[in-house]
C-alpha positions as CSV (number, residue, x, y, z in Angstrom):
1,X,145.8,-50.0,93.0
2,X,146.0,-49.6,89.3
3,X,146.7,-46.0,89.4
4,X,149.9,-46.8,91.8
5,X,151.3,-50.1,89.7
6,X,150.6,-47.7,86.6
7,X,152.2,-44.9,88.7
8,X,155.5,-47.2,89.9
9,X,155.9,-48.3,86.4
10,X,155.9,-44.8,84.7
11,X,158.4,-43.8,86.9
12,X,160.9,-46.5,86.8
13,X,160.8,-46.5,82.8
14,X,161.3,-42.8,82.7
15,X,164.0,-42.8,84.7
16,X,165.5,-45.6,82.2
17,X,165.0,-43.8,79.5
18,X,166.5,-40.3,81.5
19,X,168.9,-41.4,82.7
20,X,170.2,-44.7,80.6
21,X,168.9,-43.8,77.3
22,X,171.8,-44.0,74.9
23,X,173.7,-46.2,77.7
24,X,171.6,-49.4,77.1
25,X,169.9,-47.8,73.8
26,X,168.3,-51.3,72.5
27,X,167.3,-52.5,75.6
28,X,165.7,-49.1,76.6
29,X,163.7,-48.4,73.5
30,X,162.5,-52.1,73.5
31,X,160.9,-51.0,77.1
32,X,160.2,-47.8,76.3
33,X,158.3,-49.3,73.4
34,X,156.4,-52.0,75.5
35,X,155.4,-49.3,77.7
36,X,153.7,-47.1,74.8
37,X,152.3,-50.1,72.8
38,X,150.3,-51.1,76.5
39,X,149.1,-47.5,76.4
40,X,148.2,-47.3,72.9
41,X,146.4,-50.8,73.3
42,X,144.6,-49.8,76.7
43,X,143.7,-46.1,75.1
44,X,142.3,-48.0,71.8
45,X,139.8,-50.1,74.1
46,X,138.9,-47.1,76.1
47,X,138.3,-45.1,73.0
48,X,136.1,-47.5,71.3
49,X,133.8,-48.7,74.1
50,X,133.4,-45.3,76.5
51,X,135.4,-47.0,79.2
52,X,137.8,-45.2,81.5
53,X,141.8,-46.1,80.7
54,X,142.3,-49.9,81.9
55,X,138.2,-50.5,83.3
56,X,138.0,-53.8,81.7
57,X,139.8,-56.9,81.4
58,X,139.9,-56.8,77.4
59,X,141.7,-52.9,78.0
60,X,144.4,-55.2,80.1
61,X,144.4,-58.0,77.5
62,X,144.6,-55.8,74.3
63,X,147.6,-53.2,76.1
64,X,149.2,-56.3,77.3
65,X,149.3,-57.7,73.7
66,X,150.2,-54.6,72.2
67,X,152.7,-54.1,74.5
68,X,154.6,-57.2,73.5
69,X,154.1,-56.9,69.7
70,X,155.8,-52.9,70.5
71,X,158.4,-54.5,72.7
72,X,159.5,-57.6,70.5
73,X,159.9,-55.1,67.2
74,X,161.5,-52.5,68.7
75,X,164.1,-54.7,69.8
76,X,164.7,-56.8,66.8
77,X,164.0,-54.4,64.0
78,X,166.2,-50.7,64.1
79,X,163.5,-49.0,61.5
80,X,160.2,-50.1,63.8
81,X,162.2,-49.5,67.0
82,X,163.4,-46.0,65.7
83,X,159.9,-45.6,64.3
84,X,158.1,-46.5,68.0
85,X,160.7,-44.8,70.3
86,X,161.8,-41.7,68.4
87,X,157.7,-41.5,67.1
88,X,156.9,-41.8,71.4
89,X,159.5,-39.8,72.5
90,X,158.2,-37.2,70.1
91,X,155.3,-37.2,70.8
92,X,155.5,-37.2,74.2
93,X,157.7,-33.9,74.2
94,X,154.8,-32.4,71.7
95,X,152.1,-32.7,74.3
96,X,154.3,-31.4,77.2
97,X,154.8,-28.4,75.8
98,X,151.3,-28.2,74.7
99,X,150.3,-28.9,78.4
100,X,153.3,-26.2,79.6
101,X,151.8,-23.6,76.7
102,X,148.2,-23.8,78.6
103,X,146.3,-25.3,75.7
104,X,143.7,-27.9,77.0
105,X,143.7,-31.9,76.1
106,X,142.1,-31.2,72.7
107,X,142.8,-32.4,69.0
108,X,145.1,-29.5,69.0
109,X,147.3,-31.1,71.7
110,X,146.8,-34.4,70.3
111,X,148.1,-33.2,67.1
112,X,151.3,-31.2,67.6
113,X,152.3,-34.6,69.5
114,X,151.6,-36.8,66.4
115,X,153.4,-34.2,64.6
116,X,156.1,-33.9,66.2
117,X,156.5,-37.7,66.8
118,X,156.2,-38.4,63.2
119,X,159.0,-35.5,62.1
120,X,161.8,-37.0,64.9
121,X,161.2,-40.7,63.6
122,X,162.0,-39.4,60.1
123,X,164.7,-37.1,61.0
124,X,166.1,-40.4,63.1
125,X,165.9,-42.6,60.4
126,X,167.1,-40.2,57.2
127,X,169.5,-38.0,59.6
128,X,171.0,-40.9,61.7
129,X,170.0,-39.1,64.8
130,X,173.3,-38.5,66.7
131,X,173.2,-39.9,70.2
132,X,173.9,-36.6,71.7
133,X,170.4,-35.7,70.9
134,X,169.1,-38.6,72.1
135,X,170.2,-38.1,75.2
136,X,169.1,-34.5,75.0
137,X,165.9,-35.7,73.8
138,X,165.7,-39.2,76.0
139,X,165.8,-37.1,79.4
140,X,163.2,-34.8,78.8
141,X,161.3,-37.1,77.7
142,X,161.6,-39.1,80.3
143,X,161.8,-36.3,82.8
144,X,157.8,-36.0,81.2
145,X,157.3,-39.8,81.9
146,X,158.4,-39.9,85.6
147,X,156.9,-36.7,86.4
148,X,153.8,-37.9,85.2
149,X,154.1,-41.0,87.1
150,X,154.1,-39.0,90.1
151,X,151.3,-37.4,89.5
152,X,149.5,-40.8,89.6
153,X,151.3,-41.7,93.1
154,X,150.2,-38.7,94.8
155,X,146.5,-39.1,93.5
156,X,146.9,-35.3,91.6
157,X,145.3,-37.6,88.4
158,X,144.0,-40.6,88.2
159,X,144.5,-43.4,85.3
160,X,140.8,-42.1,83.6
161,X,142.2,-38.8,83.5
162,X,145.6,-39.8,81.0
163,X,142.3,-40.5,77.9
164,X,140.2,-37.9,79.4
165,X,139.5,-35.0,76.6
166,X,139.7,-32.3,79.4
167,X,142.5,-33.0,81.9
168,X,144.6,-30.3,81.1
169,X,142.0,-27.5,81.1
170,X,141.1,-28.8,84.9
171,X,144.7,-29.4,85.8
172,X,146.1,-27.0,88.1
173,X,149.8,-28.3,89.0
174,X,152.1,-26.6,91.1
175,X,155.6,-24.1,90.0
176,X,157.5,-27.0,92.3
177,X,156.2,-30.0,89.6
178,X,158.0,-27.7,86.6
179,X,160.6,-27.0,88.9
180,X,161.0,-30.7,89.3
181,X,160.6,-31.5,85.5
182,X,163.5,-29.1,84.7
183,X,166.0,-30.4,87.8
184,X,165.3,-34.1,85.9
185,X,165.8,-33.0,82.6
186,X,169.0,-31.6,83.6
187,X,170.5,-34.8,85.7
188,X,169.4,-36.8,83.0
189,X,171.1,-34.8,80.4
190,X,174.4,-34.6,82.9
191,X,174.3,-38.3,83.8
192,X,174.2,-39.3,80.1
193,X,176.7,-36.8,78.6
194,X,179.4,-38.1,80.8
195,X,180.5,-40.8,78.2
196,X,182.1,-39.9,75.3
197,X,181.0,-42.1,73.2
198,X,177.2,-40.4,73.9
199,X,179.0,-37.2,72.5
200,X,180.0,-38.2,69.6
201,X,178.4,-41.4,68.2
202,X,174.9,-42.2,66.2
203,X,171.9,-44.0,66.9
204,X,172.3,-46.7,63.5
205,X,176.2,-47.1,65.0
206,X,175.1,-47.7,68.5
207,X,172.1,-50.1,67.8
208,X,174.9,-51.8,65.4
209,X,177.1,-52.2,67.7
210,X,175.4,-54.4,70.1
């Protein structure tokens, strides 16, 4: 049952952020962040005591309250919510193409997604990241989210496997699941890029503005 609410959830907020990122930009990043800080406070609990993602009520109770803290300062504060969203997004995109490249759930993975989640934060924050790219970078990132979500559905992972050090070396997905990724990434980028104002604005003007 976990595994499907987790599943349903990951899908829905990818699809947000795919398809509605620069749209409703404060409102997504605000989810977007709520959804990483329940992760990051659920992985915390299952790295400390040995447990599978979410096998205890304090991994509920600590991703639940990490989820709000994420949630509430991403939507009040524009540094902490470029900081959490970009940061996610980043990393997010860092680990797919890790995954994609073949190389196994390892520090090396685990890296090149900090890494690159750290570099688009700053580049959001000192560049004013222009919203074109965060539509560009919104739907693949979310394309990673719902796909992944999917994968929980269909029972091709299971929630112990998103903290598990060797999912990907044991993960043998299908061409249709890339094929899939792509065909989101691209509607995402197509539904977004229809306003103008996604062409052309930034992401400190945008989160101004509302």
């Amino acid at each position: 049952m976990e595994d499907v609410a987790i599943g349903i959830l990951a899908v829905l907020i990818g699809s947000l952020l795919c398809f509605r990122g620069y749209a409703a930009l404060r409102v997504v990043i605000a989810v977007w962040g709520t959804f990483v800080g329940f992760l990051v406070g659920a992985g915390l609990v299952a790295g400390v005591t040995g447990e599978g993602l979410l096998a205890s009520a304090l991994a509920w109770t600590v991703g639940i309250a990490v989820a709000v803290l994420f949630g509430v300062l991403a939507y009040v504060y524009y540094a902490v919510s470029v900081i959490i969203g970009m940061g996610a997004i980043g990393f997010t995109l860092g680990t797919t193409v890790m995954v994609a490249l073949g190389v196994t759930w390892s520090w090396v993975v685990v890296l090149v997604g900090l890494a690159a989640g750290v570099l688009l934060a700053i580049l959001a924050i000192v560049g004013d990241l222009p919203l074109v790219i965060l539509a560009l970078l919104g739907a693949f990132a979310g394309a990673s989210t719902i796909i992944a979500g999917l994968l929980l559905l269909f029972g091709v992972i299971e929630r112990q496997d998103l903290a598990a050090p060797d999912t990907t070396a044991g993960l043998a997905l299908g061409w249709w699941w890339t094929v899939g990724y792509v065909v989101l990434a691209i509607a995402g980028i197509a539904a977004q890029l229809r306003s103008a104002e996604a062409r052309r604005g930034t992401l400190r003007e945008d989160w101004a503005a509302v």
